[in-house]
C-alpha positions as CSV (number, residue, x, y, z in Angstrom):
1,X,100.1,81.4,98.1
2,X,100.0,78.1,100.6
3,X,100.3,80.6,103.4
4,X,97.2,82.9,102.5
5,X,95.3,79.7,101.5
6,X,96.2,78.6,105.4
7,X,95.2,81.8,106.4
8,X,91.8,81.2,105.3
9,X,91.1,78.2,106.4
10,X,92.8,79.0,110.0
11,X,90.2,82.0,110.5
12,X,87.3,80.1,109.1
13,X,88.1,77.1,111.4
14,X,88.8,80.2,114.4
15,X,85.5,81.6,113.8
16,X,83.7,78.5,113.8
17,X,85.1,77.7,117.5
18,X,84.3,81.2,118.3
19,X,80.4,80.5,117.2
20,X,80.4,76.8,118.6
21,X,81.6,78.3,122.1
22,X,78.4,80.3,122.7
23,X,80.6,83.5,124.2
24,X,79.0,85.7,121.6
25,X,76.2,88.0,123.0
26,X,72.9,88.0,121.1
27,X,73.6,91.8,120.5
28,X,76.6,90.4,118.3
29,X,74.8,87.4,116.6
30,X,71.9,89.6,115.8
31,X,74.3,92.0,114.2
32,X,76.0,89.4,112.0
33,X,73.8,89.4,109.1
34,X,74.5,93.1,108.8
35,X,78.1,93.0,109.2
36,X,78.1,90.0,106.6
37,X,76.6,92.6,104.3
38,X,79.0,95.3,104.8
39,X,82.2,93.2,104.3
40,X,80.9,91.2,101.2
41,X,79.6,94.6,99.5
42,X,83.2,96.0,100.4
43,X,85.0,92.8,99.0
44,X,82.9,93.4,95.7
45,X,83.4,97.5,95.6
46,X,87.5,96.4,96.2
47,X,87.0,93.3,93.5
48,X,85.5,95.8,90.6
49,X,88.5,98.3,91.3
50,X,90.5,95.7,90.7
51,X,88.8,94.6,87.5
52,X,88.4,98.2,86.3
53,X,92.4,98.2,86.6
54,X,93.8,95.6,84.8
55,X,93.5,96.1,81.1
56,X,94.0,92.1,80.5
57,X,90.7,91.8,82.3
58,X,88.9,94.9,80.7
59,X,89.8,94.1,76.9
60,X,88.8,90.6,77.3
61,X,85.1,91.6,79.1
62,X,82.6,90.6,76.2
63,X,84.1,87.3,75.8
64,X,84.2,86.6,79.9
65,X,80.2,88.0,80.0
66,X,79.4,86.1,76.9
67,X,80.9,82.9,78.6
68,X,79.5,83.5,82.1
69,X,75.9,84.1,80.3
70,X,76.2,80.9,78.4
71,X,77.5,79.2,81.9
72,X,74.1,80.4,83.5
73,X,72.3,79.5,80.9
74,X,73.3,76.2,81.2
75,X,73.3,75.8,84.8
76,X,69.2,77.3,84.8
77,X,68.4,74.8,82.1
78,X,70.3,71.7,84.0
79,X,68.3,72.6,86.9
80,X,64.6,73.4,85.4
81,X,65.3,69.9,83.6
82,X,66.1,67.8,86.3
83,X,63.0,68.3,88.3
């Protein structure tokens, strides 16, 4: 667990130098909003496989949505309110 969490941080932290160093060509950087897209719609795709797997997660869906909606609720109302 420690070492995946130092993982993360590692390649965050490599592909900030990597941006700050200005080695990238624009062709790249104008590219990075696309391939943004394609790994975070793949990360989603692979995260509901893994929901749709694990029973725990499936028989216990209404009371997660019903919790999430109040959550949201909440949050929008917070917000609207503070203004």
């Amino acid at each position: 667990m420690v070492f995946r969490i130092l993982l993360y941080v590692s390649l965050m932290f490599v592909g900030v130098l990597v941006g700050r160093s200005g080695k990238l060509s624009s062709k790249i950087l104008n590219k990075l909003d696309l391939i943004q897209l394609i790994c975070l719609l793949f990360l989603l795709f692979a995260m509901g496989i893994s929901m749709g797997t694990n029973e725990k997660v499936m028989s216990s869906f209404s009371t997660i949505g019903l919790k999430s909606a109040a959550f949201a609720v909440a949050v929008i109302s917070a917000k609207t309110w503070s203004r």
